[in-house]
DRENMARVEX-395866 format. One record per atom (N, C-alpha, C): residue in three letters; chain; y, z, x. Coordinates in nm, 2 decimals, decimal comma. Layout:
N
> code/unit/Y/Z/X
> ala/A/Y/Z/X $
...
! end
This chain:
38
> code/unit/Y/Z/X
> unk/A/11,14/-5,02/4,02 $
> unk/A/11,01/-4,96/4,04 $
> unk/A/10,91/-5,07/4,07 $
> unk/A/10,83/-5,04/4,16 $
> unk/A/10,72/-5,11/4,21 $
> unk/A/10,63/-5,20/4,09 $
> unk/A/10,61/-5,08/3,99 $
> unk/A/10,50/-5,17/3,88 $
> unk/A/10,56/-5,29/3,82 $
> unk/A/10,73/-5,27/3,78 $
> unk/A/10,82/-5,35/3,71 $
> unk/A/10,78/-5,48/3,81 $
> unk/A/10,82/-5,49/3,95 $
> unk/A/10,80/-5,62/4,00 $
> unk/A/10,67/-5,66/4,04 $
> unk/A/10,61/-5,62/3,98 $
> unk/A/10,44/-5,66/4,01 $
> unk/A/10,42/-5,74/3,87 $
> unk/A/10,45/-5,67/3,72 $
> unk/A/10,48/-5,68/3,62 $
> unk/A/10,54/-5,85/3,60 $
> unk/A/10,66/-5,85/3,68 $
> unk/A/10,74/-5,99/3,68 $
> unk/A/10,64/-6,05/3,72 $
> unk/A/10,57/-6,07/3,83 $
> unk/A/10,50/-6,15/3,88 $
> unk/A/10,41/-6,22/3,84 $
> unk/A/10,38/-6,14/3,71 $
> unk/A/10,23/-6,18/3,60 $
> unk/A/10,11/-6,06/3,65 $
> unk/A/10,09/-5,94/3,72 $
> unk/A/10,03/-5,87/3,72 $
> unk/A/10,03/-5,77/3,65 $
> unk/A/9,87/-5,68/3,55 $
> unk/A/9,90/-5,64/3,50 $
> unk/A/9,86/-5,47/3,58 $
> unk/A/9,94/-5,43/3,60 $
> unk/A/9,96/-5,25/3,66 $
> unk/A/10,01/-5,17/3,57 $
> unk/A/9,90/-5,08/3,57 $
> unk/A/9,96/-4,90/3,51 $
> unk/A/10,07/-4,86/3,65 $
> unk/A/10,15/-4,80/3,59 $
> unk/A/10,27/-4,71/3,66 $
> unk/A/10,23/-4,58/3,73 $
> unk/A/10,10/-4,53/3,68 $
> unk/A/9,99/-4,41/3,69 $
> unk/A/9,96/-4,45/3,83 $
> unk/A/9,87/-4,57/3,83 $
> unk/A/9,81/-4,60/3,90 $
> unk/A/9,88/-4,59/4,05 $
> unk/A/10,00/-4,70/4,03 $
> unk/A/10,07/-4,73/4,16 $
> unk/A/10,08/-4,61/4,22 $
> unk/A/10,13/-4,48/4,10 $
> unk/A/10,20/-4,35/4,19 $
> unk/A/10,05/-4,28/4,23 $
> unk/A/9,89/-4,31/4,22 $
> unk/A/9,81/-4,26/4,25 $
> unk/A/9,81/-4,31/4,39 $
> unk/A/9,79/-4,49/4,39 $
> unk/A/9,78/-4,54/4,51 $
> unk/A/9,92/-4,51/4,64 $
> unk/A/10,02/-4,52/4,60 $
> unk/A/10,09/-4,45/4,67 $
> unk/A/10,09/-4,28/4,75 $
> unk/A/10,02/-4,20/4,64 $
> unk/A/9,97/-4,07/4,72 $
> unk/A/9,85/-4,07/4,79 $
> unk/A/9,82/-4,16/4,74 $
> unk/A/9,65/-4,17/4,86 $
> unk/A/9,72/-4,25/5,00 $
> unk/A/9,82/-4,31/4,96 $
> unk/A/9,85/-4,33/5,12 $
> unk/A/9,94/-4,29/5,19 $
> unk/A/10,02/-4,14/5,13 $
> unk/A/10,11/-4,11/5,16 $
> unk/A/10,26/-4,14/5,16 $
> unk/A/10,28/-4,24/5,09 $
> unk/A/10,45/-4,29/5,12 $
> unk/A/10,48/-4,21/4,96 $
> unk/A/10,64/-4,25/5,01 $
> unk/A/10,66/-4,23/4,89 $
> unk/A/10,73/-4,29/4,81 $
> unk/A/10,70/-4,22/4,67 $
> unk/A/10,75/-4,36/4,56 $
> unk/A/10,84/-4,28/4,44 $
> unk/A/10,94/-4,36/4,44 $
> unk/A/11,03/-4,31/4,36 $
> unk/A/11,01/-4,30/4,17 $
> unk/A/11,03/-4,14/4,17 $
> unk/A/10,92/-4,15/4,05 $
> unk/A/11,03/-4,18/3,86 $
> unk/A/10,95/-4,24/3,75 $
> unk/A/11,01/-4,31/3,65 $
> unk/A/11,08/-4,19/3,64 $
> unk/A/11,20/-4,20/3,56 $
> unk/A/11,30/-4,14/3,53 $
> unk/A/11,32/-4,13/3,35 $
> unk/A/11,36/-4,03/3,28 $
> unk/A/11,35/-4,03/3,13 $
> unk/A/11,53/-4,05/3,11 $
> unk/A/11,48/-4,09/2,97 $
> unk/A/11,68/-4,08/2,96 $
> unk/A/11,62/-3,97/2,86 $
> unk/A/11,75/-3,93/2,86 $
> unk/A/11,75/-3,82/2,74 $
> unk/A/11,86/-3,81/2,64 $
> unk/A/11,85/-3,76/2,52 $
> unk/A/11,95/-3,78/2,42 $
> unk/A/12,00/-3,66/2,41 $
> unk/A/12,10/-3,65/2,38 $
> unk/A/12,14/-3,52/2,32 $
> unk/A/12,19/-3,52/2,21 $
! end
């Protein structure tokens, strides 16, 4: 995910944010995934 390697880099990004900036420009962005338990 996009934020994760922004993250490495020393930047600090909301994951919110990126997926806002990404729909304001139309691409698209693969969205966080949950694990789940059962």
């Amino acid at each position: 995910m996009i934020s994760l390697k922004l993250r490495q880099e020393g930047r600090l990004v909301n994951y919110k944010r990126v997926e806002r900036l990404y729909c304001e420009q139309q691409l698209q962005v693969r969205r966080r995934t949950r694990k789940r338990c059962r």
